[in-house]
Residue frames as a rotation matrix with the C-alpha (Angstrom) as fourth column:
UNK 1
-0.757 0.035 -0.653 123.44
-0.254 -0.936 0.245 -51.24
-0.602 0.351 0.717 25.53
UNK 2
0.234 0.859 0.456 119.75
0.659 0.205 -0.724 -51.52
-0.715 0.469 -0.518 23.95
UNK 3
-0.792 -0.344 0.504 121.22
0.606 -0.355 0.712 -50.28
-0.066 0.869 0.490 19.92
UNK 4
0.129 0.929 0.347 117.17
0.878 -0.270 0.396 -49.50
0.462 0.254 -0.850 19.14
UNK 5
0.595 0.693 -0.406 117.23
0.801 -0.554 0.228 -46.78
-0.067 -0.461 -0.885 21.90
UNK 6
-0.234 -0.952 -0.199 120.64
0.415 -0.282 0.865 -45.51
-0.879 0.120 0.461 21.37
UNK 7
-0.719 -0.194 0.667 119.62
0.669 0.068 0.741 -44.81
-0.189 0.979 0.081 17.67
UNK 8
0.661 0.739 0.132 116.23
0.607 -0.629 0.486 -43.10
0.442 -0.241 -0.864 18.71
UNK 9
0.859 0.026 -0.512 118.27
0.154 -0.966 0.209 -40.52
-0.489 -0.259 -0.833 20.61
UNK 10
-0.699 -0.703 -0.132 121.06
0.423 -0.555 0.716 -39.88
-0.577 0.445 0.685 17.97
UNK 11
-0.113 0.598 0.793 118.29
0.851 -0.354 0.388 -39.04
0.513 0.719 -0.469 15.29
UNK 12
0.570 0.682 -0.459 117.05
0.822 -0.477 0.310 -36.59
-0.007 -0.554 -0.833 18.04
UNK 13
0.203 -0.717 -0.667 120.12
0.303 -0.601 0.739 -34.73
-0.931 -0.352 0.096 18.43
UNK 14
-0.765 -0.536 0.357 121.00
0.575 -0.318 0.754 -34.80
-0.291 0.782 0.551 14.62
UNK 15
0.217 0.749 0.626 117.41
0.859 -0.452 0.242 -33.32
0.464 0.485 -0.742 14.07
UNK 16
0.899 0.174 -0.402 117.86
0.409 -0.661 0.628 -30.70
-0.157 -0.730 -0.666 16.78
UNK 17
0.041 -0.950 -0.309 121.88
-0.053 -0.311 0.949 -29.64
-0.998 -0.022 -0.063 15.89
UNK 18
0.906 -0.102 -0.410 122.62
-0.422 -0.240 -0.874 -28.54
-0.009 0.965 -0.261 12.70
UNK 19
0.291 -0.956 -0.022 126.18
-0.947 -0.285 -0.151 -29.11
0.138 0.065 -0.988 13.79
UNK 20
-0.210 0.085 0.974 125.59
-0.186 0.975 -0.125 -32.70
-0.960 -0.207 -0.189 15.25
UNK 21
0.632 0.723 0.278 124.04
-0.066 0.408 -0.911 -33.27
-0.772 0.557 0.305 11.37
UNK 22
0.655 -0.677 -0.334 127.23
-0.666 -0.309 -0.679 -31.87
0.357 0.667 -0.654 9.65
UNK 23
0.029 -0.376 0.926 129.07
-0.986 0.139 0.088 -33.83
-0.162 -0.916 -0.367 11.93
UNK 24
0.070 0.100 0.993 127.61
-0.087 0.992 -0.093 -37.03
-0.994 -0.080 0.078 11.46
UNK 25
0.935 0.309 -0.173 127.46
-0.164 -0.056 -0.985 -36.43
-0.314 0.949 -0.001 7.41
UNK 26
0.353 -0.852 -0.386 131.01
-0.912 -0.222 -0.345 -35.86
0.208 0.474 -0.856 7.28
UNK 27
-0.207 -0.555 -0.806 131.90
-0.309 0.818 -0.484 -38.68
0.928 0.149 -0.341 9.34
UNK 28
0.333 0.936 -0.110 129.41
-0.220 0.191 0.957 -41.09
0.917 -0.295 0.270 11.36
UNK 29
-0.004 -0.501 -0.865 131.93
0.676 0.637 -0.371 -43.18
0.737 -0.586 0.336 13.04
UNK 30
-0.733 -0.672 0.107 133.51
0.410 -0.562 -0.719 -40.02
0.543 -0.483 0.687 15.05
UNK 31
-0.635 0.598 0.489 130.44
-0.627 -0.769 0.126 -38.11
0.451 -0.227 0.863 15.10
UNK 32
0.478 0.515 -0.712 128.43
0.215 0.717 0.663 -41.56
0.852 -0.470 0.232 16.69
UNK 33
-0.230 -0.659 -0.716 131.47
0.767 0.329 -0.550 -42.34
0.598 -0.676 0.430 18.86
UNK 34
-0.802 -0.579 0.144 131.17
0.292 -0.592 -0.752 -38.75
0.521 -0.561 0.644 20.55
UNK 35
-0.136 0.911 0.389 127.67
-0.593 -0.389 0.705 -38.90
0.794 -0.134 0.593 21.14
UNK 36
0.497 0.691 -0.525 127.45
0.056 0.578 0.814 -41.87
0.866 -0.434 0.249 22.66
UNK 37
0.312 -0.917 0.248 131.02
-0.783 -0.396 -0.480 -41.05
0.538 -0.044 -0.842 24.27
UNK 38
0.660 0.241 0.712 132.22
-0.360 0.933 0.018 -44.35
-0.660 -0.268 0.702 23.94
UNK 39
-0.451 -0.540 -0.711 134.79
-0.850 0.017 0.526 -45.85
-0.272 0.842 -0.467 21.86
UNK 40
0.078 0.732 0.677 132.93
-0.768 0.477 -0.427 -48.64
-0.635 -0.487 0.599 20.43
UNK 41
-0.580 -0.445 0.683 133.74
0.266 0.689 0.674 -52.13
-0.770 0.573 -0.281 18.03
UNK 42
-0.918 -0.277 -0.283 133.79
-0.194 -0.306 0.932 -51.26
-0.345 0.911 0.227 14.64
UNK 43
-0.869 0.491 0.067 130.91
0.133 0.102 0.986 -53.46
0.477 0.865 -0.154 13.75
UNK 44
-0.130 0.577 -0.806 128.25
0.861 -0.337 -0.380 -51.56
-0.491 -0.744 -0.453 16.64
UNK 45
-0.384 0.223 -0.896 129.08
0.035 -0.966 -0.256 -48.78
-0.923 -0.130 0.363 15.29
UNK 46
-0.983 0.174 0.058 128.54
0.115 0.341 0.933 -49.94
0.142 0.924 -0.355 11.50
UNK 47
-0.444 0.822 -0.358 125.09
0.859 0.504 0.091 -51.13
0.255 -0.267 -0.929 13.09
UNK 48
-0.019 0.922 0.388 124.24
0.978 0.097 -0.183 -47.89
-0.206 0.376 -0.904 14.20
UNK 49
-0.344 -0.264 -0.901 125.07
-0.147 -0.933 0.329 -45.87
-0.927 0.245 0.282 11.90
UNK 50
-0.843 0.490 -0.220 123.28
-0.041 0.351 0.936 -47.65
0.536 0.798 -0.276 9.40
UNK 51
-0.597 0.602 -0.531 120.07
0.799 0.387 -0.460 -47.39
-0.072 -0.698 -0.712 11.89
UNK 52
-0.516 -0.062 -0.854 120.69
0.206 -0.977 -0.054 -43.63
-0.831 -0.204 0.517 12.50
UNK 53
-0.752 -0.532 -0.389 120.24
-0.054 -0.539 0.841 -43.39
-0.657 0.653 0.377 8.88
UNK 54
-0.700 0.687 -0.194 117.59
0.564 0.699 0.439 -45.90
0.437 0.198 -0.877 7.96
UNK 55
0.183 0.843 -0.507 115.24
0.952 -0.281 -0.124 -43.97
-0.247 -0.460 -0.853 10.81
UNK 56
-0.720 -0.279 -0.635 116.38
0.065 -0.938 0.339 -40.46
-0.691 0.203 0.694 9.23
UNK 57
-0.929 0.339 -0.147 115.18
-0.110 0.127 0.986 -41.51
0.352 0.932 -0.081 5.66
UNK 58
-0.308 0.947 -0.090 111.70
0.675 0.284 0.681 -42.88
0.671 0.149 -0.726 6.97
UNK 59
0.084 0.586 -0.806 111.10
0.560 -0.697 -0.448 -39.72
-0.824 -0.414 -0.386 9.15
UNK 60
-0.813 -0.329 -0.481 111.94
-0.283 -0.499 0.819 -37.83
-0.509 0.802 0.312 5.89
UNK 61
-0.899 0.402 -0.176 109.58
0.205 0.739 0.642 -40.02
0.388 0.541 -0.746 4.00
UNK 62
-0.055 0.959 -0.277 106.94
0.996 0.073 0.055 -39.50
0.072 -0.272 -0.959 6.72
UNK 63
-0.371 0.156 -0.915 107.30
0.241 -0.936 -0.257 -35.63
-0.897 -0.317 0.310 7.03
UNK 64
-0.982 -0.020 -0.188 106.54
-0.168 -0.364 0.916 -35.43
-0.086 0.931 0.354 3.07
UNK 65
-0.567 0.709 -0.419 103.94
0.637 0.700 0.323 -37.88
0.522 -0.084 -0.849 3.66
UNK 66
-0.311 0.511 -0.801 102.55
0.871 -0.184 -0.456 -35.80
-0.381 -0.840 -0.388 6.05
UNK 67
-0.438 0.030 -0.899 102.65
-0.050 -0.999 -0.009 -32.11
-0.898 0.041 0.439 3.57
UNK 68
-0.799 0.583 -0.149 100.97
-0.223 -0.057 0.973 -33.96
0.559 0.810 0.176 0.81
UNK 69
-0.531 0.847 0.001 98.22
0.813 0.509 0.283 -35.02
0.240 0.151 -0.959 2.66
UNK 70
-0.567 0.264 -0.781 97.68
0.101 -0.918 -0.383 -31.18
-0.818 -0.296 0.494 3.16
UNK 71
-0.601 0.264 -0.755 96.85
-0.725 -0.578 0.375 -30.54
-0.337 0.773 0.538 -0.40
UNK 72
-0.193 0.832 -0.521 93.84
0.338 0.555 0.760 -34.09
0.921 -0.030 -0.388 -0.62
């Protein structure tokens, strides 16, 4: 299982599903596990769900990034 790509398409889905985002907010583990539909060791999923999150925050980061450079 390549983690890197696995993480690139949960972001996708949580961007695209409101419900997949509520989901994964409430609780990653479950809401990982059923994406990938997999039960998976404890510390994989640790791994990415701390990914998932990490590549949320810096698309966040770059979408702002991207509506200030509207206004220079």
């Amino acid at each position: 299982m390549d983690i890197k790509e696995k993480i690139e398409e949960i972001v996708e889905k949580i961007k695209k599903n409101p419900e997949i985002k509520k989901d994964f907010e409430k609780d990653p583990v479950k809401a990982i596990e059923k994406l990938l539909g997999v039960d998976l060791p404890d510390d994989i999923v640790e791994k990415v769900i701390d990914g998932v999150k990490a590549k949320i925050a810096v698309d966040s980061v770059a979408d702002i990034a991207g509506k200030l450079k509207k206004f220079f």
